[in-house]
Every structure is written in structure tokens, then in C-alpha cells.
C-alpha positions as CSV (number, residue, x, y, z in Angstrom):
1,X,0.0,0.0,0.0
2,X,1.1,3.5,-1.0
3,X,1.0,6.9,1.5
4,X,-1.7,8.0,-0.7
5,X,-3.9,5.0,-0.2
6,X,-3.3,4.9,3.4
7,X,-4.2,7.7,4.8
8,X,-7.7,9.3,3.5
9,X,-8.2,12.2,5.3
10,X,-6.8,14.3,8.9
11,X,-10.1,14.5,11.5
12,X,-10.3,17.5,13.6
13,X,-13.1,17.9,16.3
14,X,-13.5,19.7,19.3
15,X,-11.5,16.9,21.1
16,X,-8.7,16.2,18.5
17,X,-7.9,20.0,18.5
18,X,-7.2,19.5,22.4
19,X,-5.1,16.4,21.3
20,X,-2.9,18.4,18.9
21,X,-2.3,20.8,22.1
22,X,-2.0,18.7,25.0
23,X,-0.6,15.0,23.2
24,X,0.8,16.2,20.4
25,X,-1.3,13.9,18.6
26,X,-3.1,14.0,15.2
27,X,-6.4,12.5,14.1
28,X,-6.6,10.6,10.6
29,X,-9.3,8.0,8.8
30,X,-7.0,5.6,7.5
31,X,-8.1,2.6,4.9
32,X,-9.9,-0.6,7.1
33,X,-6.9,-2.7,5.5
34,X,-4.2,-0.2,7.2
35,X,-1.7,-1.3,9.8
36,X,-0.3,0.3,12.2
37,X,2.9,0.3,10.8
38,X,1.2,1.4,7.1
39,X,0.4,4.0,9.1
40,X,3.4,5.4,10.9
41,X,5.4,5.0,7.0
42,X,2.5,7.1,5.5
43,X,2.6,9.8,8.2
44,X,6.2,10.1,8.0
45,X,6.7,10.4,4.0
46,X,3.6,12.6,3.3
47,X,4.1,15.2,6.3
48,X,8.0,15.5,6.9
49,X,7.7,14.3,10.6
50,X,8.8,11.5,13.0
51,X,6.3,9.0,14.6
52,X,6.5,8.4,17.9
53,X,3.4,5.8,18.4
54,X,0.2,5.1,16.1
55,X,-3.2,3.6,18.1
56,X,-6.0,2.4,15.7
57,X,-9.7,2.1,16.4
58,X,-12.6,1.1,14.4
59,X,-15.6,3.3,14.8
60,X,-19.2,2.4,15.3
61,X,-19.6,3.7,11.7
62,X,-17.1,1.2,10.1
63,X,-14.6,3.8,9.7
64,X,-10.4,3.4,10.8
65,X,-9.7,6.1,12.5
66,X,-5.4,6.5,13.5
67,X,-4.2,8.1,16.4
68,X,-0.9,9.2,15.6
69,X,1.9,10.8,18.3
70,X,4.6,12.7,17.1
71,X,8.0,12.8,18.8
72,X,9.0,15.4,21.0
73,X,10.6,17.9,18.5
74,X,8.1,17.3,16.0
75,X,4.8,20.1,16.5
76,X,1.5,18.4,15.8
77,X,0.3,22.2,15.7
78,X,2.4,22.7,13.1
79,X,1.3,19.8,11.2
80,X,-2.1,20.8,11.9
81,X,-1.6,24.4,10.5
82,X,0.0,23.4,7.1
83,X,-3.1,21.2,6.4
84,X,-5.2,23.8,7.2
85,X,-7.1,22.3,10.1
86,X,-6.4,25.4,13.2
């Protein structure tokens, strides 16, 4: 799987805009066949950062959703604001 078809869109809610502050954690909806390392490879090519841990869930609606930490030097705010989210 490429970057492109692993990743299919950053989330931002109420909630994941506190993430981005306070874990330095992004939100993403990721493709159902994703792993977690799929994942961290994706993150790390298409956004210029370093992955410090990737959680996965599967929603109620059938969706993947990623929970992605960044490491310590690495801004998820600054992430956040190049894709246009805060």
C-alpha cells in the first residue's frame, strides 16, 4: 500500500484540537486494510515528521480512525496548520 492510499483524510473535532495541544497527537481516517505500521510509514513520508506511536480504532460507523503521536521535536500544531485544520 502506498502513502496516498493509506491515509484518506486528517479528523479535527473539538477533542482532537485538544489532542494536537496537549498529546501532540493527530487524528486521521485511514483505509480498514491499514496497519499500524502502514500507518506510521505514511505519516512520516507525506508530512516530513517522525512518529512516535500510532493507536487504531474502528468506529461504530465502520470507519479506521489513527491516532498518531509525534515525537517530541516534531509540532502536531504545526502539522495541523500546514493542512489547514487550526
Amino acid at each position: 500500500m502506498n502513502s496516498i492510499e493509506v491515509i484518506y483524510y486528517p479528523l479535527m473535532t473539538e477533542s482532537a484540537s485538544l489532542m494536537v495541544e496537549r498529546d501532540n497527537k493527530l487524528i486521521f481516517i485511514v483505509n480498514l486494510k491499514a496497519h499500524k505500521t502502514d500507518v506510521k510509514r505514511a505519516v512520516e513520508e507525506l508530512y516530513d515528521v517522525k512518529v512516535n506511536r500510532v493507536t487504531l480504532l474502528i468506529t461504530p460507523h465502520g470507519e479506521k480512525k489513527a491516532f498518531v503521536r509525534l515525537q517530541p521535536e516534531y509540532k502536531a500544531s504545526d502539522v495541523a496548520i500546514k493542512l489547514g485544520l487550526l
